[in-house]
MARTILUM-395136 format. One record per residue: residue in three letters; x, z, y of N, C-alpha, C in turn. Coordinates in Angstrom, 2 decimals. Each point is the difference from the previous one (the first is absolute). Layout:
REM residues N
+------+---------+---------+---------+---------+---------+---------+---------+---------+---------+
: rest :     n_u :     n_w :     n_v :    ca_u :    ca_w :    ca_v :     c_u :     c_w :     c_v :
+------+---------+---------+---------+---------+---------+---------+---------+---------+---------+
:  ALA :       X :       Z :       Y :       X :       Z :       Y :       X :       Z :       Y :
...
+------+---------+---------+---------+---------+---------+---------+---------+---------+---------+
//
This chain:
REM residues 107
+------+---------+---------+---------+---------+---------+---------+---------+---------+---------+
: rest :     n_u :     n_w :     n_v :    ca_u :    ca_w :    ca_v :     c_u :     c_w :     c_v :
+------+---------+---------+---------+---------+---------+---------+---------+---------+---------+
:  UNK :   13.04 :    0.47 :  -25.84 :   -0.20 :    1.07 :    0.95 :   -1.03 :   -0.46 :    1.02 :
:  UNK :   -1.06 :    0.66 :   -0.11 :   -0.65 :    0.03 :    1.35 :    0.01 :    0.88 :    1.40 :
:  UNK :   -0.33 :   -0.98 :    1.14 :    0.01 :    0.25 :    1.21 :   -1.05 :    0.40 :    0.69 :
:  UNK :   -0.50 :    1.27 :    0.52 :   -1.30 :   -0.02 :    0.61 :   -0.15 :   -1.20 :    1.53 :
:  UNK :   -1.00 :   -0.04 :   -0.07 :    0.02 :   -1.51 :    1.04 :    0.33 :    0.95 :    1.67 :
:  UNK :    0.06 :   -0.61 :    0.58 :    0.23 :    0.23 :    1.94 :   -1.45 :    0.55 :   -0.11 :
:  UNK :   -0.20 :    0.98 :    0.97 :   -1.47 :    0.51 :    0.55 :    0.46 :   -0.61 :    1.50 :
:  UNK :   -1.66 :   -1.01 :    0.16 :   -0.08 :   -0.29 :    1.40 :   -0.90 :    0.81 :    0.73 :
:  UNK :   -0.07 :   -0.15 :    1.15 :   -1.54 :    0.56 :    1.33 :    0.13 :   -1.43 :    0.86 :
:  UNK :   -0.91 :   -0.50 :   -0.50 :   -0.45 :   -1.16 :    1.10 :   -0.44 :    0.67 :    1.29 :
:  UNK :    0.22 :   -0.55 :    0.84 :   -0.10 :    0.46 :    1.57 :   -1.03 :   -1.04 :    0.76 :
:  UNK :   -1.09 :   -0.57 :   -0.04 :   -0.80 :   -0.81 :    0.44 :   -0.42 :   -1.11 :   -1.07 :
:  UNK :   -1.05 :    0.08 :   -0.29 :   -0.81 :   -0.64 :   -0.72 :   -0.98 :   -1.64 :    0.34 :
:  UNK :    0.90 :   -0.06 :    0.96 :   -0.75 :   -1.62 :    0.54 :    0.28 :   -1.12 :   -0.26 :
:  UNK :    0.56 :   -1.41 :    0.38 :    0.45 :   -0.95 :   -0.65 :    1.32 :    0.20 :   -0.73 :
:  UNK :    0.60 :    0.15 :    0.65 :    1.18 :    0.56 :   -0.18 :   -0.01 :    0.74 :   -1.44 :
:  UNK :    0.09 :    1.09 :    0.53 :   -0.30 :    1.55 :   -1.15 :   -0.39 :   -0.66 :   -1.27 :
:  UNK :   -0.93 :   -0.79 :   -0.11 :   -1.13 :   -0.09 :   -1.10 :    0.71 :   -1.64 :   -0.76 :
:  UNK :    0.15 :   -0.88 :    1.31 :    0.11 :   -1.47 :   -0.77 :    1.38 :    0.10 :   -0.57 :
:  UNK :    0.96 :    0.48 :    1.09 :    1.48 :   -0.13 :   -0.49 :    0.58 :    1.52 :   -0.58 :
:  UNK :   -0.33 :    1.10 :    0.03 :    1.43 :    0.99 :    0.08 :   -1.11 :    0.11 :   -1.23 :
:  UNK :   -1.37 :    0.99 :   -0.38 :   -0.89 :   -0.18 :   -1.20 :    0.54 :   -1.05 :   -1.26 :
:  UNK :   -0.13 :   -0.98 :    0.58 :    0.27 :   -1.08 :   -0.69 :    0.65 :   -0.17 :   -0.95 :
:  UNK :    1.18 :   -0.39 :    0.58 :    1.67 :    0.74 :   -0.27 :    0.01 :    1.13 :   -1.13 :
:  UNK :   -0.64 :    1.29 :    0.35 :    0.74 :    0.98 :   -0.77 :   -1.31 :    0.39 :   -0.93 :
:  UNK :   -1.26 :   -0.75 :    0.13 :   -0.85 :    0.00 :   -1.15 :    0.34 :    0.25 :   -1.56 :
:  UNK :    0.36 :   -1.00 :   -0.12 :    0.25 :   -0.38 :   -1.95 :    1.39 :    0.26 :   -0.01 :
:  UNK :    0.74 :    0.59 :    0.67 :    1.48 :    0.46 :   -0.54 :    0.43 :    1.02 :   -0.80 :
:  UNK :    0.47 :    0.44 :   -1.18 :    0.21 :    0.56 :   -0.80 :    0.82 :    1.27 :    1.24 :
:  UNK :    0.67 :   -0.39 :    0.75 :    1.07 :    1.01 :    0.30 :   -0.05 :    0.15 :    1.32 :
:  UNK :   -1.65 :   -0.09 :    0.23 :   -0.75 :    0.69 :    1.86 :   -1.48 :    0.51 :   -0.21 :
:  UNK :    0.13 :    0.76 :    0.15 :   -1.26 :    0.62 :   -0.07 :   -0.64 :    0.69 :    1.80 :
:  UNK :   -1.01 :   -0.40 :    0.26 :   -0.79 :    0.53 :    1.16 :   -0.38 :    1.08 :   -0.24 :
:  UNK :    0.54 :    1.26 :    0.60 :   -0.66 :    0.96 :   -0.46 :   -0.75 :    0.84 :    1.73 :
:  UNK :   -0.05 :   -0.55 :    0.90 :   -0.63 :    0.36 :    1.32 :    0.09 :   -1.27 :    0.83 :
:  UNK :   -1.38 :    0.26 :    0.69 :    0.11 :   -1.15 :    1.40 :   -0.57 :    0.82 :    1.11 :
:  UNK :   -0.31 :   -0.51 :    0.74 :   -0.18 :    0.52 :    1.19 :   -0.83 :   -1.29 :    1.07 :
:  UNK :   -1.03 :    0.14 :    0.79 :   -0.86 :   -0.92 :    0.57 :   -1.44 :    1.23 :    0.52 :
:  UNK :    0.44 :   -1.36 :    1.62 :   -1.83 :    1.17 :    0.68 :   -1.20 :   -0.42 :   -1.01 :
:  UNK :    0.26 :   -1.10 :   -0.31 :   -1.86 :   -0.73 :   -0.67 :   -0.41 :    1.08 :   -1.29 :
:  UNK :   -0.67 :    0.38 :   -0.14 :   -0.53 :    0.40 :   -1.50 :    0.19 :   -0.52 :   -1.27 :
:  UNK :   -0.42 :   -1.74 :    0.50 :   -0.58 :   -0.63 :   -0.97 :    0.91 :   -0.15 :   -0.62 :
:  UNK :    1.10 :   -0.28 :    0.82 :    1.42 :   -0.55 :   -0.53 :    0.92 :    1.38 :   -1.04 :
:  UNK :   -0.26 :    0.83 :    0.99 :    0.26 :    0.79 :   -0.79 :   -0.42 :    0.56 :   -1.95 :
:  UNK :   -1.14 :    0.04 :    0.48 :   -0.80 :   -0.44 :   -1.41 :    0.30 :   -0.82 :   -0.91 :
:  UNK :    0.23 :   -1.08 :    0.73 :    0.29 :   -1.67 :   -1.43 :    1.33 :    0.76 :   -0.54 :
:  UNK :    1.19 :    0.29 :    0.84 :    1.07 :    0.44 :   -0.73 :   -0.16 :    1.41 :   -0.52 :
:  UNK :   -0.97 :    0.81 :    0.08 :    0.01 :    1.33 :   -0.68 :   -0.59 :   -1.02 :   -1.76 :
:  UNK :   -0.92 :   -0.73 :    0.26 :   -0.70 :   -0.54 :   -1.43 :    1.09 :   -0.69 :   -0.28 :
:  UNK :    0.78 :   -0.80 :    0.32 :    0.95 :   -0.85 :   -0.24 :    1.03 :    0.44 :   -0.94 :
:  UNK :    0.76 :    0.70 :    0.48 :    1.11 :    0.75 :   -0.35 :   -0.26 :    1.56 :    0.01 :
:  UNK :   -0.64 :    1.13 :    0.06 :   -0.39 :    1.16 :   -0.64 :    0.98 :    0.90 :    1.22 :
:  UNK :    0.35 :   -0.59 :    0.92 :    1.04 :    0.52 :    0.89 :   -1.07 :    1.11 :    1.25 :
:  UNK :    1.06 :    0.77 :    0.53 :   -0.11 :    0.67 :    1.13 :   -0.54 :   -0.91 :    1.55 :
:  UNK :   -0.85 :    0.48 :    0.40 :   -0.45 :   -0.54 :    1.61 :   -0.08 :    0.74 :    0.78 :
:  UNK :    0.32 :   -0.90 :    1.22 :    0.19 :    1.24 :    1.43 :   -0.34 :   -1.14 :    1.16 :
:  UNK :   -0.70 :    0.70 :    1.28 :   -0.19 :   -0.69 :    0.87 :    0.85 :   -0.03 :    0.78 :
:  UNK :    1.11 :    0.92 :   -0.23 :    0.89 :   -0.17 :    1.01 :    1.69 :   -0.05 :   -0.80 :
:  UNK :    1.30 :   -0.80 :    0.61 :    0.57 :   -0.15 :   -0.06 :    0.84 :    1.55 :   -0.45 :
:  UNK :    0.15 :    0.90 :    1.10 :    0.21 :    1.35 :   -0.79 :   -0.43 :    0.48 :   -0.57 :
:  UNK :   -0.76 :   -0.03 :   -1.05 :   -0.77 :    0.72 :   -0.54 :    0.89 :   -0.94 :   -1.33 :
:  UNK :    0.27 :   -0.87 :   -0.19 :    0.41 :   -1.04 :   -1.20 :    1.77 :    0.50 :   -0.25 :
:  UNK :    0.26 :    0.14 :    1.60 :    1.47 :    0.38 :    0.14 :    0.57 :    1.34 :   -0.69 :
:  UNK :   -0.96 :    0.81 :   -0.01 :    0.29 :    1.49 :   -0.80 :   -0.20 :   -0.23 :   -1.12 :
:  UNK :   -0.64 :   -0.77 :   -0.74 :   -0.21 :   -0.09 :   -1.17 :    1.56 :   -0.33 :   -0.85 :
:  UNK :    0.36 :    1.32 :   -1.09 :    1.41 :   -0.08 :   -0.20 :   -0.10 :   -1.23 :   -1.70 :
:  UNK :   -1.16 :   -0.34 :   -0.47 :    0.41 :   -1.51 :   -0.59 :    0.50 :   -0.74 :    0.65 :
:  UNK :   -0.37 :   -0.93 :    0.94 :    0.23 :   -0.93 :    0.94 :    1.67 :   -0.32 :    0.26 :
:  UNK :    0.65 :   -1.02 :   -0.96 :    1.06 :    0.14 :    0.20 :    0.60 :   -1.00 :    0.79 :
:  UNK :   -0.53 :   -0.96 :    0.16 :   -0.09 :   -1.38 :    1.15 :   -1.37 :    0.28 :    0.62 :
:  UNK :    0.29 :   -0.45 :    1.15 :   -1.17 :   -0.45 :    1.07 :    0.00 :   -1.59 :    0.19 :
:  UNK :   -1.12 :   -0.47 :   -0.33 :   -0.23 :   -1.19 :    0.63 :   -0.92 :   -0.05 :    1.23 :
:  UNK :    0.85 :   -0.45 :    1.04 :   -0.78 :   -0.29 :    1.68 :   -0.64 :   -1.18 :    0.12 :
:  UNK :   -1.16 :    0.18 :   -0.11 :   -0.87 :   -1.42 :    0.11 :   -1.52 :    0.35 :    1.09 :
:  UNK :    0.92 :    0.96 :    0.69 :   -0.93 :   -0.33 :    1.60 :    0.20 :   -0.92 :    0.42 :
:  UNK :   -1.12 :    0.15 :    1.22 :    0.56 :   -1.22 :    1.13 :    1.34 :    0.00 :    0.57 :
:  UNK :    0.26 :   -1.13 :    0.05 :    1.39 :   -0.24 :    0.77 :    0.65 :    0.81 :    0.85 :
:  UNK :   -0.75 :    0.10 :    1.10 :    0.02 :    1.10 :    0.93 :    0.71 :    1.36 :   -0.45 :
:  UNK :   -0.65 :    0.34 :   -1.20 :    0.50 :    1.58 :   -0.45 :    1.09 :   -0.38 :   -0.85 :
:  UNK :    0.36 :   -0.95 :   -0.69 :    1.33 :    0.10 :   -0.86 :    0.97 :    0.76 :    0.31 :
:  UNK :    0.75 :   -0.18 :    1.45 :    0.94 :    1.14 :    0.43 :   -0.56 :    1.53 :   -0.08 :
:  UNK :   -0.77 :    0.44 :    0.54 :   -0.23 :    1.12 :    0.16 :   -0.61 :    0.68 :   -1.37 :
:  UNK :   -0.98 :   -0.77 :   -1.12 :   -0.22 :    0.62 :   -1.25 :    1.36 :    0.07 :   -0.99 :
:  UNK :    0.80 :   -1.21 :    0.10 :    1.07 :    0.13 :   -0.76 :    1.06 :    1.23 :    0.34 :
:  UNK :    0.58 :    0.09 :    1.64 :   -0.09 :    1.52 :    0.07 :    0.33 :    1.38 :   -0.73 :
:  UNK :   -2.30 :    0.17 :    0.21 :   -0.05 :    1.10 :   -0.57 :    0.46 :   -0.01 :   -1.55 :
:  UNK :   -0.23 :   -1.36 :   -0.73 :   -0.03 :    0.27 :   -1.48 :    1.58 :    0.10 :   -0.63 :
:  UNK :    0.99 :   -0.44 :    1.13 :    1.18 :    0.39 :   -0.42 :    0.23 :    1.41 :    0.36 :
:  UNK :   -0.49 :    0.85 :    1.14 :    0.25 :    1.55 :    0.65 :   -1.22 :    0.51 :   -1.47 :
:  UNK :   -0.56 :   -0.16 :   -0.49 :   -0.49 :    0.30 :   -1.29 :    0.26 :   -0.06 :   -1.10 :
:  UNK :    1.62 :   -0.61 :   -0.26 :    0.74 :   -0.17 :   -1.19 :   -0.52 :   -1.10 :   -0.70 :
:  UNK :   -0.55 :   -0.78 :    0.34 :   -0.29 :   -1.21 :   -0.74 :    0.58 :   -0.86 :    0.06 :
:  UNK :    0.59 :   -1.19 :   -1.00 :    0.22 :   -1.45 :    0.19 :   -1.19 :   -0.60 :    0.40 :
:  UNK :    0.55 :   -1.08 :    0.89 :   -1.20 :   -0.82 :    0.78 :    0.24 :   -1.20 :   -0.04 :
:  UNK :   -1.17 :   -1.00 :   -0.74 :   -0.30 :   -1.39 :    0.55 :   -0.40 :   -0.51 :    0.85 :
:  UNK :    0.76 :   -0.50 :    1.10 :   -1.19 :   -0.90 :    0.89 :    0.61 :   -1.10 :    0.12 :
:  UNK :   -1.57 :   -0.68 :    0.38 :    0.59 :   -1.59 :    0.78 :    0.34 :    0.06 :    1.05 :
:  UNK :    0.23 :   -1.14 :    0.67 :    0.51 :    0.15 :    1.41 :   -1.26 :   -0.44 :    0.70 :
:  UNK :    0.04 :    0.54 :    1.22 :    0.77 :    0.61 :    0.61 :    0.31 :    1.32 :   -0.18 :
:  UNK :    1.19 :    0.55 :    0.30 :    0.28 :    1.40 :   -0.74 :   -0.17 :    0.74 :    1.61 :
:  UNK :    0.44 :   -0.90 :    1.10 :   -0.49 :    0.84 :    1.50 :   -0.11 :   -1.20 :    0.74 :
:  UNK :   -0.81 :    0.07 :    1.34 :   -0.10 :   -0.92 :    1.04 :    0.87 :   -0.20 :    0.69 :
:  UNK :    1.31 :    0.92 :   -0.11 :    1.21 :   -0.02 :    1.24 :    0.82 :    0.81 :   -0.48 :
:  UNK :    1.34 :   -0.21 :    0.57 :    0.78 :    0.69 :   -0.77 :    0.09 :    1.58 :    0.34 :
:  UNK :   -0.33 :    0.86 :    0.98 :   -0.48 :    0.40 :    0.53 :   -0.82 :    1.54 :   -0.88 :
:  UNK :   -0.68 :   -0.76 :   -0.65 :   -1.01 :    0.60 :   -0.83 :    0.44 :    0.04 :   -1.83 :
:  UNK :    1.02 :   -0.65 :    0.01 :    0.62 :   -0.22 :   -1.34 :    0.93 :    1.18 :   -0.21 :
+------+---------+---------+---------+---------+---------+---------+---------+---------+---------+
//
């Protein structure tokens, strides 16, 4: 029996995004990237050629997208709390690293 793989939306395309969470779910039979999201173009681009996936410059714009069945948060630090968030008030499962907030406060 086969399993269709996880659809991801990478959420920032920078060291992060690209060296580790990319990385990771590259060559896996049972993850597939199917959206990211990033301001740069370029970046955007390598993963449109990369993987044949959806791009968006902005974080909501990735969030409506009803493939997207995990979010991976690989902004800056800073935004982890507040992008992770929206992508759960968007019905998504969400990856992030930590920090997940600066204070508890904001968590």
């Amino acid at each position: 029996m086969s399993q269709e793989p996880i659809r991801y939306g990478v959420i920032g395309l920078g060291r992060a995004g690209w060296d580790i969470h990319v990385a990771g779910l590259r060559n896996r039979p049972d993850a597939k990237i199917v959206a990211v999201a990033d301001p740069v173009a370029d970046r955007r681009n390598e993963a449109a050629s990369a993987f044949g996936c959806k791009t968006y410059s902005k974080i909501g714009q990735l969030l409506t997208n009803p493939d997207v069945e995990v979010a991976v948060i690989a902004t800056p630090s800073a935004l982890h709390g507040p992008d992770s968030k929206r992508a759960f008030k968007a019905g998504k499962h969400v990856v992030v690293e930590k920090p997940a907030s600066s204070s508890r406060a904001s968590s």
